[in-house]
N, C-alpha and C positions, 0 to 999 in steps of 0.2 A: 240394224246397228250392232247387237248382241254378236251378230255370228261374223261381222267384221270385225268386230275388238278380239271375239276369238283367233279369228285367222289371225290377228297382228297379235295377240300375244302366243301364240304358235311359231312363229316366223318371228318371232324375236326371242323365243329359248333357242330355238334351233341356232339363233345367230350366237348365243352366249355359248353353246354346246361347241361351235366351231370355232370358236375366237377366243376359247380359256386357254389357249398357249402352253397348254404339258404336252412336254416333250413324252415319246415314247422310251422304252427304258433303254432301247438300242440308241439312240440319241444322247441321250445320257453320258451312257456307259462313253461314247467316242466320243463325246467334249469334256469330261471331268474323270477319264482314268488316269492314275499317275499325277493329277493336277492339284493335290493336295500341299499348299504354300505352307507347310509349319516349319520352323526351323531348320528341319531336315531337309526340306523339298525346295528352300528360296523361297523367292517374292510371289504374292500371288500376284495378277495378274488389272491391268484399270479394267474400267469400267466398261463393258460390253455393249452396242448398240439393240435395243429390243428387250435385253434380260436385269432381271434386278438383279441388283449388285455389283455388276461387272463380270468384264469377262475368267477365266479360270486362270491360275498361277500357270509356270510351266514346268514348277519343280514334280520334284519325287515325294511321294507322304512318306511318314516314319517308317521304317523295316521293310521298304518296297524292294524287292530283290533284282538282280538285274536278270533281264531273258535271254535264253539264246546263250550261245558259246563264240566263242571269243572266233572273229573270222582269222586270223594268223596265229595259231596256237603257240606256236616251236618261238617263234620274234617276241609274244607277251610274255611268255614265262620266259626267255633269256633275260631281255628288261628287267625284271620285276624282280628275278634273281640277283640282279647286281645290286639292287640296293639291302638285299637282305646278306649277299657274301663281302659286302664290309665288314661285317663282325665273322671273320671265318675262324677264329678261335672260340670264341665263344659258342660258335655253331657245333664245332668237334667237339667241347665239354658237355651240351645239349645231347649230341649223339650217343656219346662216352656215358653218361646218365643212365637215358634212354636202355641203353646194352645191359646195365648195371641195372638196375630196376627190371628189367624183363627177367634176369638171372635169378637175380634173388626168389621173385613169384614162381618161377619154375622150378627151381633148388627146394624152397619152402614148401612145394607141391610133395616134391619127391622124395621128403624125407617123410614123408606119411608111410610108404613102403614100410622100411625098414620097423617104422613104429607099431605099426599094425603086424606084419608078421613077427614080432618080438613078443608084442603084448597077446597076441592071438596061442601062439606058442605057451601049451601046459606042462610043457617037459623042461622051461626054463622055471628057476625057483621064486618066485613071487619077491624078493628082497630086489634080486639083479632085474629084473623086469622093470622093479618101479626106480631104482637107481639107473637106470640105462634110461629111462622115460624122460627120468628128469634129466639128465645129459643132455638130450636132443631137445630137450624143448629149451633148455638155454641154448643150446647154439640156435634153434628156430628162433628166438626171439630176437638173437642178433643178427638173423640172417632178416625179417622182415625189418628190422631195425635201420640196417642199410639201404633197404630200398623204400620206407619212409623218407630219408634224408634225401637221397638221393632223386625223389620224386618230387620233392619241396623244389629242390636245386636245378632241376630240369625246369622247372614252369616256371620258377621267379628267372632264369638265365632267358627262356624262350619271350618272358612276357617282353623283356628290358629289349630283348632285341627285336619285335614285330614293335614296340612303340619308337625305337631310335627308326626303325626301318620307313615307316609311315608319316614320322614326320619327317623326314626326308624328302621324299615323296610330297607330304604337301607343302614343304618351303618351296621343291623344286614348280609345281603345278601352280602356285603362288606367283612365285618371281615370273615365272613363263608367261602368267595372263597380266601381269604389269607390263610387259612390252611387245602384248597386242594392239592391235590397229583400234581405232575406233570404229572402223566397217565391222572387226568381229563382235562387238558388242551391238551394233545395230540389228544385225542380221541373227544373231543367238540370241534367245530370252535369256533371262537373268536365272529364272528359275533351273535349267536346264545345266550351267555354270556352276551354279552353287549347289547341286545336285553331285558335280563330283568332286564340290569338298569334302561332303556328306555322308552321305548314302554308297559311294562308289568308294568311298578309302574305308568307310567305315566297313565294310564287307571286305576290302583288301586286308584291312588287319584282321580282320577274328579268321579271315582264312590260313593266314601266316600263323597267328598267336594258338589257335586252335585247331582248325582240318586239316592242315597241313602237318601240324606234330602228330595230331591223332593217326594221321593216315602213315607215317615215318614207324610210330610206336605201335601200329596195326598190325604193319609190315612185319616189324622185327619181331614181336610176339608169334607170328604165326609161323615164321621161321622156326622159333625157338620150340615152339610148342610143336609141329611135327618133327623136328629133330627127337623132343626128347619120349615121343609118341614111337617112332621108329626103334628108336633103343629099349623101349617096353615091352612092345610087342607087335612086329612085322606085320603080320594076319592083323588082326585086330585093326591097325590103321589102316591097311589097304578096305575092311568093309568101314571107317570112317570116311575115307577117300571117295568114296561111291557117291556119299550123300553131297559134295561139293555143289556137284552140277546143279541140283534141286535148290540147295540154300542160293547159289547163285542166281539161276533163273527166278524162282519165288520173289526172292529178295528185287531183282530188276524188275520184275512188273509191277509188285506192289510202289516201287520206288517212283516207276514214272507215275505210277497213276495218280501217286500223292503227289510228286512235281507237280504235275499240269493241273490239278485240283487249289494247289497251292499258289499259284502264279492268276488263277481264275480269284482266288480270295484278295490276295494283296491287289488287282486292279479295280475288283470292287470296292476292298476295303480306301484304294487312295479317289473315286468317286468319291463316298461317301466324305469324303473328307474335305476333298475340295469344294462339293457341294457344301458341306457347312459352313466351311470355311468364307464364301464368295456370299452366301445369304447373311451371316451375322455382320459381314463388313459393309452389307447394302441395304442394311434393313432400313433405314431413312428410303432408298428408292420404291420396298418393296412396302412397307406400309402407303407410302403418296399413291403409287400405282395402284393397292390394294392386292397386290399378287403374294397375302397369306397361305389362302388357297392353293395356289399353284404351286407353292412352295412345298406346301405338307404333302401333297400328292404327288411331286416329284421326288421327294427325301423319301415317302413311303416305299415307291416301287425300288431306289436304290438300295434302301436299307433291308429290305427283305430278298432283293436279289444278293447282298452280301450276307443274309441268314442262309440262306438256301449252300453258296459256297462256303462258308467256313463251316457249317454241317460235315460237306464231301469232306472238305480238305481236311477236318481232326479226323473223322473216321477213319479214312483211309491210312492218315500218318498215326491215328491210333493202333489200326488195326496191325499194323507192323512187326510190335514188339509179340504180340499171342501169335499169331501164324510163324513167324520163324521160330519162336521160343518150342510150342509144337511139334513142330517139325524135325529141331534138333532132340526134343527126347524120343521122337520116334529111334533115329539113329544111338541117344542114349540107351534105351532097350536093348535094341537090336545086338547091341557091342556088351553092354549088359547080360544079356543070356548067354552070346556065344563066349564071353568071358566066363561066364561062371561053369560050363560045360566043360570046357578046357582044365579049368580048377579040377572039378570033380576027375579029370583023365589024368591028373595028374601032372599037366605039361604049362599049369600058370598058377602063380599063388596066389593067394588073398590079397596080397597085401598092391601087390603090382596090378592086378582089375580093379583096386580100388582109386589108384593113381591112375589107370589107364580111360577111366570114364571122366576123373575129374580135366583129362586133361581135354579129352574126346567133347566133353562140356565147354570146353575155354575155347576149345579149334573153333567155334561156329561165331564168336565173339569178333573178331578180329574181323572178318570176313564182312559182315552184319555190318561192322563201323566201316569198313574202307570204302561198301560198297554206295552208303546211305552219307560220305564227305564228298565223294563225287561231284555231284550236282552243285552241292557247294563253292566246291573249290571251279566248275567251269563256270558258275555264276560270277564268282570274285574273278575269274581272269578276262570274262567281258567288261566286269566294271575298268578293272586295269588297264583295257583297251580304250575303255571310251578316258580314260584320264591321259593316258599317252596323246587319243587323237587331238587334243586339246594339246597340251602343252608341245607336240609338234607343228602346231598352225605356223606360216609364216609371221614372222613377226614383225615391226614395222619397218621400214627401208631405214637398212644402215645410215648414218651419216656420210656425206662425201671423205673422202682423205684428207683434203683441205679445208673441212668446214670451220668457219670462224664462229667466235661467242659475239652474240648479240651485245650491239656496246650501250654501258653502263647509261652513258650520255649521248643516248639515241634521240634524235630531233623527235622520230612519229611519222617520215613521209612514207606516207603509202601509195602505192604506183600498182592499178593491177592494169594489163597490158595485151588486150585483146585474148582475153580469158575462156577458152571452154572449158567444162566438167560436167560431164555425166556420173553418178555412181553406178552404172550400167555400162561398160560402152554401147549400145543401142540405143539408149536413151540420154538423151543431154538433155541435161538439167538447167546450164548457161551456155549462152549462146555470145560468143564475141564482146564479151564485158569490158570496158576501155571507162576508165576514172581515175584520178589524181587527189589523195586527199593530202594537202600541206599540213603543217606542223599545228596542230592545236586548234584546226578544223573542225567541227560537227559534222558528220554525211550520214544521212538520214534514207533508210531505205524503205519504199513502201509498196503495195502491190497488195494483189488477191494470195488468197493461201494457196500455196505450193508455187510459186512464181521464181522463187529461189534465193527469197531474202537470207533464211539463214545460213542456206549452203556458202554465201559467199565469205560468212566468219568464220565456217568451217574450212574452209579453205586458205585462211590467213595463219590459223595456227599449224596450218598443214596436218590433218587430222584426216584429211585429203590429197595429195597430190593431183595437180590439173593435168588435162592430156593436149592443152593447145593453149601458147599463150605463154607469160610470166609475168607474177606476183613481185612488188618489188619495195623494198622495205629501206629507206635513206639509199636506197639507189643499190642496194645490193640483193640478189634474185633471193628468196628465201627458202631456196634449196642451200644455197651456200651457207644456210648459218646453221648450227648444231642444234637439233629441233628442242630440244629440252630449254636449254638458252632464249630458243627463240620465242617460247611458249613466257620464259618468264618474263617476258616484255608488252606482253597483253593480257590484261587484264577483261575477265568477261561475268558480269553478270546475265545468269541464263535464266528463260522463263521458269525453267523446272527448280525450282529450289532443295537443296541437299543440306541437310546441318549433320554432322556427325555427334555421336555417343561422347557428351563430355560438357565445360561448363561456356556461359556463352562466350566467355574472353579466350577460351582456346579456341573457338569455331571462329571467332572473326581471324583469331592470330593466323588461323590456316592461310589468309592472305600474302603473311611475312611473317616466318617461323621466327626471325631472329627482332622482332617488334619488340619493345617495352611496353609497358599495362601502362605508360603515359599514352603512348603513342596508338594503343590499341580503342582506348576512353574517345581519342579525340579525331580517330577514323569514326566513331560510334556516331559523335556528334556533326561531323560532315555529313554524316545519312541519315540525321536525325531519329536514331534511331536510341540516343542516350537517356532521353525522357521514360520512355516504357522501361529498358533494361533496368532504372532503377525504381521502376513501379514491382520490379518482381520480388519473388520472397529473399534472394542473396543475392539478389543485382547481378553481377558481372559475373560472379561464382554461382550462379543459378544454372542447375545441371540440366541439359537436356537430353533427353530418349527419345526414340523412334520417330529420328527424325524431325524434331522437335515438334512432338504431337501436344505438347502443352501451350504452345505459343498460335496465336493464328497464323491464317496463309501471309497477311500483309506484315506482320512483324515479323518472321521469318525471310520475306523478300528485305527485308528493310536488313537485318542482317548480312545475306549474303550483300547486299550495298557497303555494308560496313566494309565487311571484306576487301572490295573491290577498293574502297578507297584505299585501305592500310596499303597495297600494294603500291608499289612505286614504278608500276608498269609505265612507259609514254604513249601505249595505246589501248585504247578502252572500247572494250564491248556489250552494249545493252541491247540484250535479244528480250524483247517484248517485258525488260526489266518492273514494269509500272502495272502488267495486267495482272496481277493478282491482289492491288493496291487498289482502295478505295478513291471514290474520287476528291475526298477530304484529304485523306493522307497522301493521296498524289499531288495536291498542292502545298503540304505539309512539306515533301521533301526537294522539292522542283529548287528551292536554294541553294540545299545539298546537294544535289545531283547538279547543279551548276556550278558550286566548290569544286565538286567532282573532275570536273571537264577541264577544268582550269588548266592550261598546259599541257593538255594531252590531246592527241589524235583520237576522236571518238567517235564509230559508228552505234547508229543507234537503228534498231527495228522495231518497230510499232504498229499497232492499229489503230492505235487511239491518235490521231493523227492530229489533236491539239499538243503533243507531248515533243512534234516534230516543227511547230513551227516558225521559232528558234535555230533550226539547223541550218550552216552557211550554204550547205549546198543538198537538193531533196532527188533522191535517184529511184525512178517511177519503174519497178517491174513489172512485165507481163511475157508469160511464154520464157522467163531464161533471158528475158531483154530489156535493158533500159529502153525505153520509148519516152520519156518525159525527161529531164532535165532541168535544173535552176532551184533557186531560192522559193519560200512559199510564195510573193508576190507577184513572181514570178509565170508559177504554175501555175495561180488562178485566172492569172491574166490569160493564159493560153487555152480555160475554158475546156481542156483533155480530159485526160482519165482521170489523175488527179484532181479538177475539179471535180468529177463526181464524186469520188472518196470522199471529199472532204464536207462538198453542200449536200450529197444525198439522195442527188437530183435522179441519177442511175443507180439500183440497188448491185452493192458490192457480188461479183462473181461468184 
């Protein structure tokens, strides 16, 4: 008996060994890089089947940089250029600066010459020495004086114009995703969206405001500075010249090495994030399931593979600044002795080797910044890519030429009229849908999930267009009416409920912007929802945040009802309006929501299939197809599908 409890408790660690569910860190790494939901990155992401907490956001974590280069380079920076040469005066005063500020630092350099072989000079008399001293250090002081001011006036011109430039840019990337389809929001995460209002402008401006002046003011420095390296001394630049290739190549290896070291940290570093992120929001699941454990030992191998990368990545981009710095005093030397050899020959003076190394010191500066904005600046013109491919999506079908506004004093008949839609063409979704609702009807739609209840109220607001068939609205196609018009003529409580940033009497006003706080109160109490509102701490002026995480799911539902009543739509949609609602507070508001109905055309989707049995007419899907028909009395009589929904008899699909 002993050495059978042995064996089973042998073959029961084994089973614990195999069934502890940690992922490997490569597993990891491809479900939670990049998937860090914080402000920057968008929405994290529901609930995941198998894993605590849900599944990962789809945004970008904070300072995650974009990879890769932009695939149309010459087309992203034409674009991107146009919204920055709106300010083309301002751009040429920036320039104008720029020049002016290079000058002065080179002038300021060059009058050291003069000062040094004066004061170096024992055959001038000590009186004119130090009165000539002081001469140039006042004109030096006005000459750096200049190009203080003038350095101030370049950054505050350049800041005003990358922040006019970006917001531009994201009005423009704004407006564009308002008059997207709703397929583009189905089929893009959210997080992915809100990543390039983010993360992808946010690296567009510090490119414009910063890499891009640096690299302008790189430029012109180093112009400047071999120009006035050439008029010093010929020889002498030419063995400065030598050292290029090396500062370049050096400079480009250490560069990538740090890029790709760096782009290995920010995908660890947006794991680690998203991982945090997905376990602090699911710890209710991860405590029930017990999966502490599995937690700690997943965050452990992430978090030390993000030790292991930000290691490489400072080092390398540490190591940067001593190996080039290095390398240019090698060349400072170098230019140093043969300058001082020349001295002694007689054929260079003190004073000009002494300007000639400072400058020889400046040349390798310029070169260091243009070549280390680079990467930057092709990082910020993928992101600019990826904001462009967005705001070029198609957007949703124009209106017709002729389309008319939904009338004010619309009956509600709805007409759909041997209906197909697939959101695939390959796949249809309805199949030959043919119903009539009259004016202030109930039609009540029911079926297994995916059967195509909701698609069919998607399709009323046109949020869809069908590819067989027509939808017909008081007898006019609902292609013919201006969809925005046509939109505000249905009214739709959906099961997902949404409240915005603000107090609860603006969230229902969102029904009818132009409502009275009369008429807002007593939409409240149509949905009975005016009892709780004033159980809160400022009733109707009671602020809500994140989505209104202070209120429960069912008073939140009972809200967006409020909504739906203020509105003055003649047709009404409740897509599974009641499943978030208790079964108390569903009989709390069934009066209300019968207010509700009162003279309006109202489809209703449910599961809870006591909520439908009221409806004048009940439309049974399966497969894309009515198959049942009639009133409830109707369908039980006929003993189908709907009866089994409803007694139980056959467990739902």
């Amino acid at each position: 008996m002993a050495k059978i409890k042995t064996k089973f408790d042998k073959t029961a660690a084994d089973n614990r060994t195999v069934s502890t569910g940690v992922r490997t860190l490569e597993e990891l790494q491809k479900q939670y890089a990049g998937a860090s939901a914080s402000a920057k990155g968008g929405m994290g992401g529901g609930p995941g089947p198998g894993r605590p907490g849900g599944g990962p956001g789809h945004g970008r974590g904070p300072g995650v940089r974009a990879k890769g280069k932009p695939k149309n380079m010459r087309a992203t920076v034409k674009r991107l250029l146009s919204y920055v040469a709106a300010y083309k005066v301002g751009l040429i005063f920036v320039f104008l600066f720029m020049i002016i500020n290079t000058a002065t630092s080179l002038i300021g350099g060059y009058v050291l010459r003069p000062i040094i072989n004066t004061v170096a000079d024992a055959a001038t008399p000590a009186a004119e020495r130090i009165a000539y001293l002081a001469s140039i250090l006042l004109v030096l002081g006005c000459v750096y004086a200049v190009g203080i001011i003038t350095n101030y006036l370049q950054a505050r011109l350049m800041l005003r114009i990358s922040q006019n430039a970006t917001e531009a840019l994201r009005r423009d990337l704004f407006n564009a995703v308002q008059g997207l389809p709703i397929r583009f929001f189905d089929t893009n995460p959210t997080g992915e969206t809100m990543s390039r209002f983010t993360n992808d402008i946010d690296n567009i401006d510090m490119m414009i405001n910063n890499s891009l002046t640096q690299m302008v003011s790189g430029t012109i420095s180093l112009i400047g500075t071999f120009v006035m390296m050439l008029y010093t001394n010929v020889w002498l630049t030419i063995i400065t010249i030598v050292f290029i290739p090396i500062f370049a190549k050096g400079g480009g290896l250490i560069a990538k090495l740090s890029t790709r070291y760096y782009s290995g940290q920010q995908a660890a570093l947006g794991a680690v994030n998203g991982y945090i992120e997905e376990s602090v929001s699911g710890q209710k699941v991860v405590k029930v399931f017990n999966h502490e454990h599995i937690c700690e030992e997943e965050f452990t191998a992430l978090n030390d593979d993000m030790r292991d990368k930000q290691f490489k990545a400072q080092f390398w981009g540490g190591v940067m600044g001593p190996i080039m710095g290095n390398t240019s005093q090698i060349s400072y030397a170098l230019t140093a002795g043969i300058g001082g050899l020349l001295c002694l020959a007689g054929r260079f003076d003190v004073g000009g080797l002494s300007l000639f190394v400072n400058y020889s010191r400046q040349f390798s500066m310029p070169i260091n910044m243009i070549s280390q904005q680079m990467a930057t600046i092709l990082a910020a013109l993928a992101c600019a890519e990826r904001v462009f491919a967005v705001m070029d999506e198609k957007p949703e079908e124009a209106d017709r030429e002729k389309a008319v506004l939904f009338p004010q004093e619309s009956r509600g008949r709805v007409e759909l009229d041997h209906v197909t839609f697939g959101y695939n063409p390959d796949k249809v979704i309805l199949r030959d849908i043919t119903l009539t609702a009259e004016p202030g009807q109930k039609i009540a739609f029911v079926g297994s999930t995916g059967a195509g209840k909701t698609t069919v109220t998607n399709l009323l607001n046109r949020f869809y267009d069908i590819q067989e068939g027509e939808i017909r609205i008081d007898g006019v196609p609902i292609r013919d009416y201006k969809r925005q018009s046509l939109r505000s003529g249905i009214a739709m409580v959906l099961q997902d409920t949404h409240l915005f940033t603000g107090t609860v009497m603006e969230n229902i006003r969102y029904g009818r912007l132009d409502a009275t706080d009369e008429e807002v109160v007593e939409a409240a109490k149509t949905a009975s929802a005016h009892s709780f509102i004033m159980r809160l701490s400022e009733g109707y002026q009671t602020r809500l945040e994140g989505d209104g995480a202070n209120l429960s799911q069912g008073q939140r539902q009972l809200l967006n009802i409020a909504r739906a009543a203020l509105s003055k739509a003649p047709i009404l949609v409740l897509d599974e309006a009641t499943s978030s609602v208790d079964t108390r507070t569903e009989r709390h508001i069934e009066h209300g929501l019968a207010r509700l109905m009162q003279n309006r055309t109202t489809f209703v989707i449910a599961h809870r299939l006591s909520t439908v049995r009221n409806s004048d007419a009940i439309m049974v899907l399966e497969h894309g197809q009515i198959i049942e028909r009639g009133n409830h009395e109707e369908l039980l009589a006929l003993k189908g599908r709907y009866y089994e929904l409803y007694t139980g008899v056959k467990e739902l699909d």
